[in-house]
C-alpha positions, 0 to 999 in steps of 0.5 A: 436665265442662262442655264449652267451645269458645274461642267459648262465652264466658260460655254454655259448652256441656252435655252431655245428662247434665249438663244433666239433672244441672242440672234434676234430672231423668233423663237419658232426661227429659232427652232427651224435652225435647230431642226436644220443644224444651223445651230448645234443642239441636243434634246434633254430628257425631257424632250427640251432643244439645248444649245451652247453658247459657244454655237449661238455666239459662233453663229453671230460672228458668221452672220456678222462676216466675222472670222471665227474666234482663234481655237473656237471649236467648229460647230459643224463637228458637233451637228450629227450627219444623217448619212453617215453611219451612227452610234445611238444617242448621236447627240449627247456623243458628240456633246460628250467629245466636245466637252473633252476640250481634246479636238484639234488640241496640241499632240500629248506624250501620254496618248502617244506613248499608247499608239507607240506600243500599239504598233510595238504589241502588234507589229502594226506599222500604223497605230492611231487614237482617233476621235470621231465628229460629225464630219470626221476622224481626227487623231489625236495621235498617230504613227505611221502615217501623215494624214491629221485626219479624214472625212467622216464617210470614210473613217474606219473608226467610225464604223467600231464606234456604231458598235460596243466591241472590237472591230477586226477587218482580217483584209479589207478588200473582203469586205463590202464595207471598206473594199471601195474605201479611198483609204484601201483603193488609194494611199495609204492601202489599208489591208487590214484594220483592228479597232477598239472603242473608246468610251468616256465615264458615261459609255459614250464612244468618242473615238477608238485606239486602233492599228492598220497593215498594209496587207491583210494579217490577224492577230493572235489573242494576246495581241487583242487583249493587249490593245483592249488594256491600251484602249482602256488606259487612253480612256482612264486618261480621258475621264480624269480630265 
């Protein structure tokens, strides 16, 4: 029988048996995929594999040489990578931000209305609310720059969200971790990074509220204490739904 929470919706939530039933394969195949993230999944607590329905019937269109379903999330967003810099529990994180339904949505006044006064309280020319999949950085708003994205590998955000606190870059070329990073070598020439986490009902970090500079700068108190009350109204907004 399919499992199904009151929060699955229309992607109810398989068991490794039945979504080896789905694929026709054998349950130890099955377990294999999961291991390799060719099917996307999370342990409970209990120690038991769970993968959506979502993924599995995914996973079928693209064994079948079909196109993925119109606004049918990636599921290679939600396989955690390795080699990328990790929060804790990386798993339930991820399942966490997809059931957001907020990846690659349609641009909102509410969120923008924040990075709008991010830039204003800082004097920032860039503001951004990113949220953080396995393989990148996706803004849900921005100002001040084009780019709808980066690689995970080379998002600021991902590093503030391995952390429970703010992250305050004062200039990035001082700092081993962003000195080599193709956002500060290249365009746009980020000097100066200031990011708060945002975490969703259940602590999960999902993405940050942050603002960039293009020459390093710090921030005076009430500056960081006014992103610190921007970062905790997006994150009101983001548990009400």
């Amino acid at each position: 029988m399919v499992l199904m929470r009151p929060d699955d919706g229309d992607d109810p939530i398989l068991t490794t048996r039945e979504a080896a039933r789905m694929l026709g394969i054998a349950v130890s195949t099955a377990q294999q995929w999961i291991e390799n993230g060719v099917i996307p999944a999370w342990k409970t607590p209990g120690g038991h594999r769970r993968v959506r329905l979502s993924d599995v019937s995914a996973l079928l269109r693209e064994r079948a040489g079909l196109a993925p379903l119109p606004g049918s999330p990636d599921p290679r967003d939600f396989v955690p990578d390795a080699a990328s810099v990790l929060p804790q529990h990386e798993y339930e994180r991820l399942n966490a931000l997809r059931a957001t339904g907020l990846l690659d949505s349609e641009a909102e006044a509410v969120f923008d209305r924040l990075t709008w006064l991010a830039t204003q309280v800082t004097e920032c020319p860039v503001a951004l609310l990113s949220l953080v999949t396995a393989r990148r950085q996706w803004f849900k708003s921005r100002v001040g720059i084009q780019l709808p994205q980066t690689p995970r590998e080379d998002a600021f955000c991902s590093h503030t969200i391995a952390g429970s606190g703010p992250l305050v870059v004062p200039d990035t070329l001082e700092d081993a971790r962003f000195r080599d990073n193709p956002l500060v070598v290249g365009a746009p020439h980020i000097r100066f990074y200031a990011g708060f986490p945002l975490a969703d009902g259940s602590g999960f970090r999902l993405g940050a509220l942050c603002v960039m500079d293009y020459e390093p700068r710090r921030l005076r108190e009430r500056e960081l204490r006014a992103l610190k009350e921007l970062t905790a109204i997006a994150a009101e907004e983001i548990r009400r739904r």
